[in-house]
MARBA-3410 file (N, C-alpha, C, O; in Angstrom, 1 decimal):
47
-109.1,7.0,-17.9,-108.7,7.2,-19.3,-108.1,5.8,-19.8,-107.4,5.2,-19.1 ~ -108.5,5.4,-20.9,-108.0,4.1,-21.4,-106.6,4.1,-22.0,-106.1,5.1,-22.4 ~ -106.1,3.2,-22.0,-104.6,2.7,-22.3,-104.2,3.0,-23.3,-103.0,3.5,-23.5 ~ -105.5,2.8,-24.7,-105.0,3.1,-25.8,-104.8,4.8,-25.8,-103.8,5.2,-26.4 ~ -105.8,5.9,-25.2,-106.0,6.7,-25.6,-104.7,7.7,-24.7,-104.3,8.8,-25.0
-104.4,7.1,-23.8,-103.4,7.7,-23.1,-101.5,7.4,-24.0,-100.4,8.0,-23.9 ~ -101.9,6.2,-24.7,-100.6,6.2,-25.4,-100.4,7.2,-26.9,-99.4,7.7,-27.5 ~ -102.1,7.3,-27.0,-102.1,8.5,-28.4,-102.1,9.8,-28.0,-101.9,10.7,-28.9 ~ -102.2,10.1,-26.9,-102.1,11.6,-26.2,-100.0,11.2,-26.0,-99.3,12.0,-26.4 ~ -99.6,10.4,-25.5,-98.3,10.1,-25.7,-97.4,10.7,-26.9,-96.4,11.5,-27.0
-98.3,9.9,-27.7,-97.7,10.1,-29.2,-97.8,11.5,-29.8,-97.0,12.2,-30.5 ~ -99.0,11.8,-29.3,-99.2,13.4,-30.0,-98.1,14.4,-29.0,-97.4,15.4,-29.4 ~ -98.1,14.1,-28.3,-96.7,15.1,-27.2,-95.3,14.9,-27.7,-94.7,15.8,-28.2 ~ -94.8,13.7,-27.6,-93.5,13.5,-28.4,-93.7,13.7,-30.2,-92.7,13.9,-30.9 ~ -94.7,13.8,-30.8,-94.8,14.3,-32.1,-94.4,16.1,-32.1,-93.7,16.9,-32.8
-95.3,16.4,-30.9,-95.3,17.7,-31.1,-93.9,18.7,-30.5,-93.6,19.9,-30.7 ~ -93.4,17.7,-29.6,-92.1,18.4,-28.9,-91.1,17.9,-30.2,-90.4,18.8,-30.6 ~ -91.0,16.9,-30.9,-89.9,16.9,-32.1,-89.9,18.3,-33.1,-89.0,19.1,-33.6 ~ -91.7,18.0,-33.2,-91.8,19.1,-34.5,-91.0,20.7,-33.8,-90.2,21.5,-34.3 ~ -91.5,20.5,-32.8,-91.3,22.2,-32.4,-89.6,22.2,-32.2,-89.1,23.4,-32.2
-88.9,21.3,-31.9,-87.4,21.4,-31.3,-86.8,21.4,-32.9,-85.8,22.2,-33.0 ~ -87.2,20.7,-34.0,-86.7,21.1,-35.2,-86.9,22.5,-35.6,-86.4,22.6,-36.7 ~ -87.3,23.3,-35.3,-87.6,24.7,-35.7,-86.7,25.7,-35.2,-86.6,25.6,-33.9 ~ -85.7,27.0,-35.7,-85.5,26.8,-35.4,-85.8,28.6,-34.6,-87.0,28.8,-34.5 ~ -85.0,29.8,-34.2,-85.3,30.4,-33.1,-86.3,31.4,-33.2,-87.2,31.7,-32.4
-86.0,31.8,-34.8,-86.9,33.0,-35.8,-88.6,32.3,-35.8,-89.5,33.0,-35.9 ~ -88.7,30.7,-35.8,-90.4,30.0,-36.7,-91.0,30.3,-34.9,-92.1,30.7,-34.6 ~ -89.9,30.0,-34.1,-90.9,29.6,-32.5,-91.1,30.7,-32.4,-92.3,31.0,-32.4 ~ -90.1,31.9,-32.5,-90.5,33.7,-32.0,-92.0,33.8,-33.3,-93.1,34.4,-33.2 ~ -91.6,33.3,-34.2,-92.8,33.8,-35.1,-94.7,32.9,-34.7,-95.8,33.1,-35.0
-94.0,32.0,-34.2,-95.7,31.0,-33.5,-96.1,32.0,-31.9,-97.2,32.0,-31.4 ~ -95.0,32.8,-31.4,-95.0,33.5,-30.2,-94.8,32.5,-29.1,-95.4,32.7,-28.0 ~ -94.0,31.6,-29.2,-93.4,30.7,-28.3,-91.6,30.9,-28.1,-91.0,31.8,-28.8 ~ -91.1,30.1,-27.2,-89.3,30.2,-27.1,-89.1,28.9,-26.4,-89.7,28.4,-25.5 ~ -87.9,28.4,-27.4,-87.6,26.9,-26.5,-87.8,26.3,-25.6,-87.9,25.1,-25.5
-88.0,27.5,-24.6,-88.4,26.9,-22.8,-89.7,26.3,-23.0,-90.1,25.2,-22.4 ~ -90.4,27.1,-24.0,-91.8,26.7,-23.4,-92.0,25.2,-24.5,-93.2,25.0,-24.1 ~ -91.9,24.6,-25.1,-91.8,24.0,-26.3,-92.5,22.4,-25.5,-93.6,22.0,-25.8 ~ -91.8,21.9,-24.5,-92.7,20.9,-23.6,-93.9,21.3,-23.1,-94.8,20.5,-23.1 ~ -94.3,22.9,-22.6,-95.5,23.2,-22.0,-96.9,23.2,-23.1,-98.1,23.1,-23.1
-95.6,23.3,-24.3,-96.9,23.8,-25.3,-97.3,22.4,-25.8,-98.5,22.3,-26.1 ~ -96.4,21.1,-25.8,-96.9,20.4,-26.2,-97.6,19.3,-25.3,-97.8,18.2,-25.8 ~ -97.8,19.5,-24.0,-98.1,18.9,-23.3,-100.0,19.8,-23.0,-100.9,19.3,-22.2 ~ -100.0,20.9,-23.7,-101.3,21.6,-23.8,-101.9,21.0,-25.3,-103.1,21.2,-25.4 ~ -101.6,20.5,-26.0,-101.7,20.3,-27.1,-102.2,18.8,-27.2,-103.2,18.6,-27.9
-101.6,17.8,-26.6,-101.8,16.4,-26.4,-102.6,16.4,-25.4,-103.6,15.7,-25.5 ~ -102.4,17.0,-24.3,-103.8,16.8,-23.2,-104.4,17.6,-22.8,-105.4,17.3,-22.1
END
């Protein structure tokens, strides 16, 4: 995997763990997630 593309899979994980940690207990129950999982999901998401 190249440098660049591994820093944009980067970026999309720390984008997507901010977005989801701003939300707050009612939006994650309502996506069918819960804070624990908030790194798993965005670590499925970026890679």
């Amino acid at each position: 995997m190249s440098m660049a593309r591994s820093f944009n899979n980067w970026i999309k994980y720390r984008l997507t763990v901010s977005e989801l940690g701003r939300m707050n207990a009612r939006e994650l129950s309502d996506l069918g997630i819960n804070r624990e999982d908030i790194r798993r999901v965005a670590r499925k998401a970026a890679f």
